[in-house]
BAMIVO-861702 format. One record per atom (N, C-alpha, C, O, CB): chain; x, y, z. Coordinates in steps of 0.02 Angstrom, whole numbers, plus 50000, padded with zeros to 5 digits. Atoms other than C-alpha are relative to their C-alpha. Glycine has a CB too. Example, Ala and Ser with C-alpha at 12.3 -4.5 7.8 and 13.67 -1.06 7.14 Angstrom:
<chain:A; u:50045; v:49941; w:50000> $
<chain:A; u:50615; v:49775; w:50390> $
<chain:A; u:50045; v:50060; w:50000> $
<chain:A; u:50097; v:50059; w:50033> $
<chain:A; u:49950; v:50001; w:50062> $
<chain:A; u:49958; v:49941; w:49997> $
<chain:A; u:50684; v:49947; w:50357> $
<chain:A; u:49961; v:50055; w:50037> $
<chain:A; u:49986; v:50110; w:50045> $
<chain:A; u:50020; v:50023; w:49929> $
END
This chain:
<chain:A; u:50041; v:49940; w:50000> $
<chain:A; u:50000; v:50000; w:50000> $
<chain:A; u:50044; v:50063; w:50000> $
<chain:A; u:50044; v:50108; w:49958> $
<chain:A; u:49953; v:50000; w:50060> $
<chain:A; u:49940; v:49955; w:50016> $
<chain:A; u:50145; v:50101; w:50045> $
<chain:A; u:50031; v:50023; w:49915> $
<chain:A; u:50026; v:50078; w:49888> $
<chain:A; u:50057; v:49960; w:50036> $
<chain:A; u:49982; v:49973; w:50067> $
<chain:A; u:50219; v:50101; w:49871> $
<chain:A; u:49955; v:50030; w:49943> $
<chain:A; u:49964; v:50075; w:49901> $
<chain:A; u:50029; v:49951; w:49972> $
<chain:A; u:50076; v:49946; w:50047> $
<chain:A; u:50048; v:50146; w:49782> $
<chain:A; u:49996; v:50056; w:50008> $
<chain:A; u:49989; v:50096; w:49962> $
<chain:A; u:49924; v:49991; w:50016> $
<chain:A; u:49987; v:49930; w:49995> $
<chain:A; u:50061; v:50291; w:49872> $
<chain:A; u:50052; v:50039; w:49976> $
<chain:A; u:50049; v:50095; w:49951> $
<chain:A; u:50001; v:50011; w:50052> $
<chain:A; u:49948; v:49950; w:50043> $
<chain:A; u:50237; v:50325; w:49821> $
<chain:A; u:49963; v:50025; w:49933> $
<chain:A; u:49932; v:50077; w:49922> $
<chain:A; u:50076; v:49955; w:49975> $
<chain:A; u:50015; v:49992; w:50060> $
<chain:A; u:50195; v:50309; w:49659> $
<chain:A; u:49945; v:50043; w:49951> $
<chain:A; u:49943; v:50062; w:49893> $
<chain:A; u:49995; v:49952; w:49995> $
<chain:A; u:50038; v:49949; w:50019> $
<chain:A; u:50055; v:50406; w:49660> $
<chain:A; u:49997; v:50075; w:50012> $
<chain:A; u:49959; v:50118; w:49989> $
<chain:A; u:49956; v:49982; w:50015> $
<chain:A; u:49957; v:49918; w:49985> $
<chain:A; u:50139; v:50565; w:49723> $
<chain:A; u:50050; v:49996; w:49961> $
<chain:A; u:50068; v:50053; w:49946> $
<chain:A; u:50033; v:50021; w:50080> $
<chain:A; u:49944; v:49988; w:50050> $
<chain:A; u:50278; v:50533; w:49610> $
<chain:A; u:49961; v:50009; w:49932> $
<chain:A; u:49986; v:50030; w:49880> $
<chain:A; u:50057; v:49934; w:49997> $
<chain:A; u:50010; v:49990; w:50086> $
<chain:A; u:50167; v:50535; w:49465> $
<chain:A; u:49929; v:50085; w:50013> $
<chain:A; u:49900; v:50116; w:49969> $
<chain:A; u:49948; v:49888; w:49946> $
<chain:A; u:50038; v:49926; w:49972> $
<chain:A; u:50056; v:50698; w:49542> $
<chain:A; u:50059; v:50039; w:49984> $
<chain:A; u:50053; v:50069; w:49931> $
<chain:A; u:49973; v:50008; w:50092> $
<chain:A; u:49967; v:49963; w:49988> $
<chain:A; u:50211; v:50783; w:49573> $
<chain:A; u:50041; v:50015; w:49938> $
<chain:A; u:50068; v:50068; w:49925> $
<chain:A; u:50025; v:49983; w:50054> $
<chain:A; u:49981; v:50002; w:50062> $
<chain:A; u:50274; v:50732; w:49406> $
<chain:A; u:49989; v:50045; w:49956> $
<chain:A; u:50025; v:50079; w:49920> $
<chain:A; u:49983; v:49956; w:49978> $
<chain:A; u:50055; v:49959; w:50051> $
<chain:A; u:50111; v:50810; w:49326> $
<chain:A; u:50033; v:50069; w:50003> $
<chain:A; u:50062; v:50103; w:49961> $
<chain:A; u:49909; v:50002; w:50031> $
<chain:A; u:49980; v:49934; w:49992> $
<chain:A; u:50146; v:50959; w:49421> $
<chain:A; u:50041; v:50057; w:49989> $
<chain:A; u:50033; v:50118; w:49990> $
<chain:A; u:50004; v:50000; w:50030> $
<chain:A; u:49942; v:49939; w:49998> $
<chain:A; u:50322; v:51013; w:49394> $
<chain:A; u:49975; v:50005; w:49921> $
<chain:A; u:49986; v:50058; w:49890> $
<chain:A; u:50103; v:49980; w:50024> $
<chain:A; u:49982; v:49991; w:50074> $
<chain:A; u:50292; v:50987; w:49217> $
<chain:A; u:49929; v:50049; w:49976> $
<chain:A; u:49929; v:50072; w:49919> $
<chain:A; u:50008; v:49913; w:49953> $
<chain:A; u:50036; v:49933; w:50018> $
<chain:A; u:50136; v:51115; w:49216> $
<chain:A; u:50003; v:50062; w:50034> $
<chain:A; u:49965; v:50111; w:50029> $
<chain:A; u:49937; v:49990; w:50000> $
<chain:A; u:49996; v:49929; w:49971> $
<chain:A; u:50212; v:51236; w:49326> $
<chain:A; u:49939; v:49991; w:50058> $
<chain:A; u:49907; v:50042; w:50049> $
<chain:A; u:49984; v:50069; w:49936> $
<chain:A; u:50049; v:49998; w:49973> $
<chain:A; u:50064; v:51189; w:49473> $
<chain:A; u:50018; v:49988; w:50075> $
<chain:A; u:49975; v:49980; w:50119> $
<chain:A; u:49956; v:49960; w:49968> $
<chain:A; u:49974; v:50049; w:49940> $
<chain:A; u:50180; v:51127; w:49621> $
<chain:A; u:49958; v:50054; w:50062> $
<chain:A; u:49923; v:50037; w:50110> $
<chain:A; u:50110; v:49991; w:50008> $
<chain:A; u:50029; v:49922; w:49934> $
<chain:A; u:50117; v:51286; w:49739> $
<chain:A; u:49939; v:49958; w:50015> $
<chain:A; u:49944; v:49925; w:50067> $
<chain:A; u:49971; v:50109; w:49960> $
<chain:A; u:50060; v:50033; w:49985> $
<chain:A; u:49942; v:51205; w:49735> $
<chain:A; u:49992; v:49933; w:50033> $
<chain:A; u:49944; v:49918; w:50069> $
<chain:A; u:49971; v:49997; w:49946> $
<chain:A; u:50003; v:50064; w:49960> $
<chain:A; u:49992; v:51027; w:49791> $
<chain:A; u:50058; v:49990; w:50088> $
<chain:A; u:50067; v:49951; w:50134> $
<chain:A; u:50028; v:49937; w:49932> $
<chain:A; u:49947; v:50017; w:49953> $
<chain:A; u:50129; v:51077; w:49895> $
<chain:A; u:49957; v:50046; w:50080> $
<chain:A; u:49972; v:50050; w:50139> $
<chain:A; u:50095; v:50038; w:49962> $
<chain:A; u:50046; v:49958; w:49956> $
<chain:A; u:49998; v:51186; w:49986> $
<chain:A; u:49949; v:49959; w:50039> $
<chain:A; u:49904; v:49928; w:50010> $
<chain:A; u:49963; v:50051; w:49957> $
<chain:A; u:50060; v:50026; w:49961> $
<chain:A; u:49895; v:51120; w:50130> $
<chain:A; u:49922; v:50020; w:50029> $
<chain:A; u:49908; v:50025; w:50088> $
<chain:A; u:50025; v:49989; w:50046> $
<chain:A; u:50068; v:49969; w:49966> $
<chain:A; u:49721; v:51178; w:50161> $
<chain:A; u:49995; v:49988; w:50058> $
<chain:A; u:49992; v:49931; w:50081> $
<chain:A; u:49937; v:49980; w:49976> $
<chain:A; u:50028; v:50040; w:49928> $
<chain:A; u:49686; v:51195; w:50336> $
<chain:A; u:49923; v:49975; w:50003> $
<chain:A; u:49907; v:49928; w:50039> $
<chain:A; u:50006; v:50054; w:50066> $
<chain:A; u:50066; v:50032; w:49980> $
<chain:A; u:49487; v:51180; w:50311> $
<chain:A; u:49980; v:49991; w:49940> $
<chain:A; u:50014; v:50005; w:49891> $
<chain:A; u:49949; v:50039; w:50045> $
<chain:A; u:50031; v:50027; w:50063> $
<chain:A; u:49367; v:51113; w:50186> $
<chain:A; u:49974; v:50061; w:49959> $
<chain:A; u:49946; v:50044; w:49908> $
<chain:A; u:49939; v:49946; w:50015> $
<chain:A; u:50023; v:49936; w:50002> $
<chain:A; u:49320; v:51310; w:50154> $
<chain:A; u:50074; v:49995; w:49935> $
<chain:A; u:50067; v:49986; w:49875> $
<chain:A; u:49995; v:50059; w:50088> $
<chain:A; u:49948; v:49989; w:50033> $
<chain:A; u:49497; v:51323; w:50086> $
<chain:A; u:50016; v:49943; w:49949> $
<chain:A; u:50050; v:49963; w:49902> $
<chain:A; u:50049; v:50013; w:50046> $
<chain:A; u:50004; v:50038; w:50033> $
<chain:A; u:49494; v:51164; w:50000> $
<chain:A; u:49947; v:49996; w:49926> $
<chain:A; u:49961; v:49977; w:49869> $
<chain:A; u:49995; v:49963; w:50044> $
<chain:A; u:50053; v:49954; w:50025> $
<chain:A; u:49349; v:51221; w:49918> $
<chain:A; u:50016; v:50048; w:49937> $
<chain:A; u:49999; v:50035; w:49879> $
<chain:A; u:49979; v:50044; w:50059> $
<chain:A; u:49989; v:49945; w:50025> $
<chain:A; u:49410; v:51375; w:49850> $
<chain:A; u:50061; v:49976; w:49943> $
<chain:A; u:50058; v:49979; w:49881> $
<chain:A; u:50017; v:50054; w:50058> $
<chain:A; u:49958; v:50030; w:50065> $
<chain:A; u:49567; v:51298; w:49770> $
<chain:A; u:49983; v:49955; w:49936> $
<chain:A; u:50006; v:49958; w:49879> $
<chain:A; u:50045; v:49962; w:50027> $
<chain:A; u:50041; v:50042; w:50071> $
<chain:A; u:49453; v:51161; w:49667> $
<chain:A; u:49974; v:50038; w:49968> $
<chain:A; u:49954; v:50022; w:49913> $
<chain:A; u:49944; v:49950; w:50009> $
<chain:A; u:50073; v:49970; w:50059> $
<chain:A; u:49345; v:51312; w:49611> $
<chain:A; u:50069; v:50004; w:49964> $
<chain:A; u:50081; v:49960; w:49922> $
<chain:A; u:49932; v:50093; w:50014> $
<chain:A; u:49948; v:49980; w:50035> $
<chain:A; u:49522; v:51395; w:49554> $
<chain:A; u:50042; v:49966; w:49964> $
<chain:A; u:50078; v:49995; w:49924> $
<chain:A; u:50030; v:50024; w:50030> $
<chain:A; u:49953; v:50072; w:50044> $
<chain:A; u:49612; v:51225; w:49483> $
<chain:A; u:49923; v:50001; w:49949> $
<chain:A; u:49937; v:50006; w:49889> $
<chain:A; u:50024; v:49891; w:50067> $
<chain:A; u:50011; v:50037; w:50055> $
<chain:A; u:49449; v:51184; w:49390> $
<chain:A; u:49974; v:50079; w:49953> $
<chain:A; u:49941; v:50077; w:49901> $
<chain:A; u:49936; v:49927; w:50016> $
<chain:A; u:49998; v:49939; w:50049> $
<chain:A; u:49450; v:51391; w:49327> $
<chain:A; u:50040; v:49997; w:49956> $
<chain:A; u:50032; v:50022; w:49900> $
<chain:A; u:50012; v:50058; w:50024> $
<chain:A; u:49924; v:50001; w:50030> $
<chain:A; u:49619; v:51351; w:49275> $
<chain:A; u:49978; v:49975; w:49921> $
<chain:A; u:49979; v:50002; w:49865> $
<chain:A; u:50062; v:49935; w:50048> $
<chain:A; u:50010; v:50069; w:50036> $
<chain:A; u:49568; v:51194; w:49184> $
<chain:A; u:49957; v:50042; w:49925> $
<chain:A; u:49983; v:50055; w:49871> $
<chain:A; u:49938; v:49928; w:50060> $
<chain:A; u:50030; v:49970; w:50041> $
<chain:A; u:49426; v:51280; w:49091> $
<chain:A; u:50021; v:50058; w:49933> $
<chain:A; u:50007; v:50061; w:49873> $
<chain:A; u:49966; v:50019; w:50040> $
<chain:A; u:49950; v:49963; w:50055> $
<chain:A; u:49550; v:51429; w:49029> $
<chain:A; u:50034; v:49950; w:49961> $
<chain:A; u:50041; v:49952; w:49900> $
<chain:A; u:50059; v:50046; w:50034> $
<chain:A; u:49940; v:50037; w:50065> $
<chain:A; u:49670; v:51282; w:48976> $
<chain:A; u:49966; v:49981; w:49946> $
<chain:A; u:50000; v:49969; w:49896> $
<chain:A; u:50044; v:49927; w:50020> $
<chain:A; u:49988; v:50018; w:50065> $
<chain:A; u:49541; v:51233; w:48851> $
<chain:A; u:50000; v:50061; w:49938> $
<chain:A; u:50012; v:50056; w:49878> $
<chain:A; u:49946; v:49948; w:49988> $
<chain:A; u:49991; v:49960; w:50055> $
<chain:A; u:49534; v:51386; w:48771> $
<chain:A; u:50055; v:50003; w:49954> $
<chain:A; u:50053; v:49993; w:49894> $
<chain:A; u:49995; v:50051; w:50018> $
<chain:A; u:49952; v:50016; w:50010> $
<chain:A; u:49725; v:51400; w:48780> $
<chain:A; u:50010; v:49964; w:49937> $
<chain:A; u:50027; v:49984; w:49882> $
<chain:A; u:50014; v:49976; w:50046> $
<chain:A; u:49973; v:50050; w:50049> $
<chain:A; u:49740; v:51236; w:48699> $
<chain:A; u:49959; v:50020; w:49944> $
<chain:A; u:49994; v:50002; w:49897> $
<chain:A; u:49994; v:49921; w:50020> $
<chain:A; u:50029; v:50008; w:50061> $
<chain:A; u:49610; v:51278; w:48553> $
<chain:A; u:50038; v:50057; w:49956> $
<chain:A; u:50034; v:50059; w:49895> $
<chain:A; u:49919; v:50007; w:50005> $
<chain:A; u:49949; v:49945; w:50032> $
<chain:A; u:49730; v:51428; w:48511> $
<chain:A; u:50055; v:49976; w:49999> $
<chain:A; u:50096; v:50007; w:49965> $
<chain:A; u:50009; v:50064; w:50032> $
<chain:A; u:49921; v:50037; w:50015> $
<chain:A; u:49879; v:51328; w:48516> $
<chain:A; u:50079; v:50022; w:50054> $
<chain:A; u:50140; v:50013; w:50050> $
<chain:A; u:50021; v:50031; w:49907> $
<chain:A; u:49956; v:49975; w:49937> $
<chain:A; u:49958; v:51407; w:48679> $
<chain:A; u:50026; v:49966; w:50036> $
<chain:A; u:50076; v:49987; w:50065> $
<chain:A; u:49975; v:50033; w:50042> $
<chain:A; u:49986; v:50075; w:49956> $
<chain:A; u:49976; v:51240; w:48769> $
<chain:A; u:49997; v:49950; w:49979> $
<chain:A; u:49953; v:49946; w:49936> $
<chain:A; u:49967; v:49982; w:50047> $
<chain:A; u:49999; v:50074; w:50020> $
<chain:A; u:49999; v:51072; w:48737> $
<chain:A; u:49947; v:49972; w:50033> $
<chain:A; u:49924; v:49998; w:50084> $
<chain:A; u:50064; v:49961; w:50016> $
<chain:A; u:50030; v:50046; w:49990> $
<chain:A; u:49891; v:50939; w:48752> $
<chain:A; u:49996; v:49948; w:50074> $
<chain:A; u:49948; v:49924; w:50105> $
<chain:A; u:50018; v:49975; w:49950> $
<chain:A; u:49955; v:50024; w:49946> $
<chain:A; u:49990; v:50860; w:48887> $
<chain:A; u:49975; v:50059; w:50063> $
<chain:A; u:49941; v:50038; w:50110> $
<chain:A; u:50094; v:50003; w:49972> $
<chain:A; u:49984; v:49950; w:49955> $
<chain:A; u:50000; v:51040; w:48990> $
<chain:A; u:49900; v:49997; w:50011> $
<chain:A; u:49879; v:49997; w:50069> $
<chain:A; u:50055; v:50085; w:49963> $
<chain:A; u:50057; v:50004; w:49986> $
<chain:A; u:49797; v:51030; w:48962> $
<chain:A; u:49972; v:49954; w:50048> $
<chain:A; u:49942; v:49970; w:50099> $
<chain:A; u:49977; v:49994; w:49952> $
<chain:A; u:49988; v:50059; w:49949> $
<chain:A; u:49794; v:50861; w:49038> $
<chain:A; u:50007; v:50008; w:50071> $
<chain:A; u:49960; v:49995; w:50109> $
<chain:A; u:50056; v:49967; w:49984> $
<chain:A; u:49998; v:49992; w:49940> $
<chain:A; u:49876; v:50904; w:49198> $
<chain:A; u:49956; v:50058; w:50018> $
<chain:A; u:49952; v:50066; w:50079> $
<chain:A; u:50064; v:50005; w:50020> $
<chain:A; u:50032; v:49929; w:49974> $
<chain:A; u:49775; v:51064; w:49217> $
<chain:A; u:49925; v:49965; w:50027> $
<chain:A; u:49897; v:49990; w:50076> $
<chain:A; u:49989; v:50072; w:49926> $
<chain:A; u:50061; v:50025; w:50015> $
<chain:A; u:49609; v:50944; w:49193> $
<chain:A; u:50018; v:49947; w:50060> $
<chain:A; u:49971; v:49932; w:50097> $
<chain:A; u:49982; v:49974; w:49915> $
<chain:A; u:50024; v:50059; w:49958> $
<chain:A; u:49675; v:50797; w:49310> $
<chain:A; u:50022; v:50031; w:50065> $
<chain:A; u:50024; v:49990; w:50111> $
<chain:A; u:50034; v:49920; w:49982> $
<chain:A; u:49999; v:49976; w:49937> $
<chain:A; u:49720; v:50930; w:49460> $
<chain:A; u:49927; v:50025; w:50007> $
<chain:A; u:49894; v:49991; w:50046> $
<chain:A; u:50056; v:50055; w:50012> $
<chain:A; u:50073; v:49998; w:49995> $
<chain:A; u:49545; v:51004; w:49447> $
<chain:A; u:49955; v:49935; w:50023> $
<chain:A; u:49916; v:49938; w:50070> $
<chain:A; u:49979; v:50018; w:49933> $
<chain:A; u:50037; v:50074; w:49958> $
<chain:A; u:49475; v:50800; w:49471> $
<chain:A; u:50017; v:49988; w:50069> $
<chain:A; u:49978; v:49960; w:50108> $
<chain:A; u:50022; v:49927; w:49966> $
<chain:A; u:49967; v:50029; w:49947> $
<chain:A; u:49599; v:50784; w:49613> $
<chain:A; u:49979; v:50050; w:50043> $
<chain:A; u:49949; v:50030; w:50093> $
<chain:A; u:50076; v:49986; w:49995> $
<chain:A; u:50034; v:49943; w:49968> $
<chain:A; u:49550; v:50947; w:49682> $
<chain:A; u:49935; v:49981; w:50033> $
<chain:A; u:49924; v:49999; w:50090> $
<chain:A; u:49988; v:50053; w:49950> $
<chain:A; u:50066; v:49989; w:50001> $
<chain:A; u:49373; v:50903; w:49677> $
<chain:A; u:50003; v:49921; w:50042> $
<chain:A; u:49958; v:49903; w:50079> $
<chain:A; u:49955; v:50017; w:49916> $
<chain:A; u:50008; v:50063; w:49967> $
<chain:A; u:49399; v:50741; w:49745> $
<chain:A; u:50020; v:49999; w:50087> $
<chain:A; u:49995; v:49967; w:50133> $
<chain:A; u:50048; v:49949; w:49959> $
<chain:A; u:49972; v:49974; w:49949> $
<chain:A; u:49503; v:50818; w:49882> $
<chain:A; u:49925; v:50023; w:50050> $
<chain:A; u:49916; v:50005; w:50108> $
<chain:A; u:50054; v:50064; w:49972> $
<chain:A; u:50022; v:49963; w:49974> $
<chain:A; u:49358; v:50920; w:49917> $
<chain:A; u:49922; v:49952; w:50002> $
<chain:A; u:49877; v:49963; w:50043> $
<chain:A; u:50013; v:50070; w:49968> $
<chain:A; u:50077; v:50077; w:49951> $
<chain:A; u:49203; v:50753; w:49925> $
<chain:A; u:50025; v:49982; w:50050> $
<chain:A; u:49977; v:49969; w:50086> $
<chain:A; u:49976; v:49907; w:49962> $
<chain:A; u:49972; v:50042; w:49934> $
<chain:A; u:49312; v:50681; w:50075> $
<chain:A; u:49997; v:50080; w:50069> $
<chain:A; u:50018; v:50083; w:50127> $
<chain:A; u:50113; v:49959; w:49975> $
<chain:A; u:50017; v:49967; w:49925> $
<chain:A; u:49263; v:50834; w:50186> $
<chain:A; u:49952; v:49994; w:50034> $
<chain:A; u:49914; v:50034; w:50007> $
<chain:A; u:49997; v:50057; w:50006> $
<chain:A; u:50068; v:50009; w:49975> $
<chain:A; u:49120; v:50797; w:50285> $
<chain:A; u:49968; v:50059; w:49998> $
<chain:A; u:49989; v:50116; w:49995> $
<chain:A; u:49996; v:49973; w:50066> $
<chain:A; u:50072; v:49947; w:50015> $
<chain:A; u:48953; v:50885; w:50271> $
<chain:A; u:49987; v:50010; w:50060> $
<chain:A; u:50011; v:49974; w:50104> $
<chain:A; u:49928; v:49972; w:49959> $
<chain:A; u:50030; v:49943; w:49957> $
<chain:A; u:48874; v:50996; w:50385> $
<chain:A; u:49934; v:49968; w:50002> $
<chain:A; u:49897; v:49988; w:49958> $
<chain:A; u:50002; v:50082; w:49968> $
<chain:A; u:50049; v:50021; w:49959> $
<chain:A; u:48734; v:50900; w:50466> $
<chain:A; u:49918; v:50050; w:49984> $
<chain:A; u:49866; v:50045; w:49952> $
<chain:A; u:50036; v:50009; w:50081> $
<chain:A; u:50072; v:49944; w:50009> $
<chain:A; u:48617; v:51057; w:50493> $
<chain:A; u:49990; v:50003; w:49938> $
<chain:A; u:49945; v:50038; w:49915> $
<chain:A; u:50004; v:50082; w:50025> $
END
């Protein structure tokens, strides 16, 4: 289980350096408020990248990671528990 995890921060961190995004993973949210806020802003990102890419500003690849931090983001941000009331 251990090594899955390596492997799955080595290939996150991978994504990252290679779209310029490390600030965002290397960053810890303290609450689900702040967790929150970064998925809206990763999947704003995401959305600019497709423009980007339809103008030919970014690669395909650089689109990619922009699109699978936005999922991870958002996935980040189902594992906070809900508010009862």
């Amino acid at each position: 289980m251990k090594k899955l995890f390596v492997l799955a921060f080595a290939l996150m961190l991978t994504v990252a350096l290679a779209s310029g995004t490390l600030a965002v993973i290397v960053q810890e949210p303290d609450t689900c408020e702040e967790i929150s806020e970064l998925a809206d802003k990763a999947c704003a990102e995401a959305k600019d990248g497709v423009d980007d890419y339809a103008e030919g500003r970014i690669t395909k690849e650089s689109l990619d990671s922009l699109v699978i931090r936005c999922r991870a983001m958002r996935l980040a941000e189902d594992t906070c528990p809900t508010d009862p009331t």
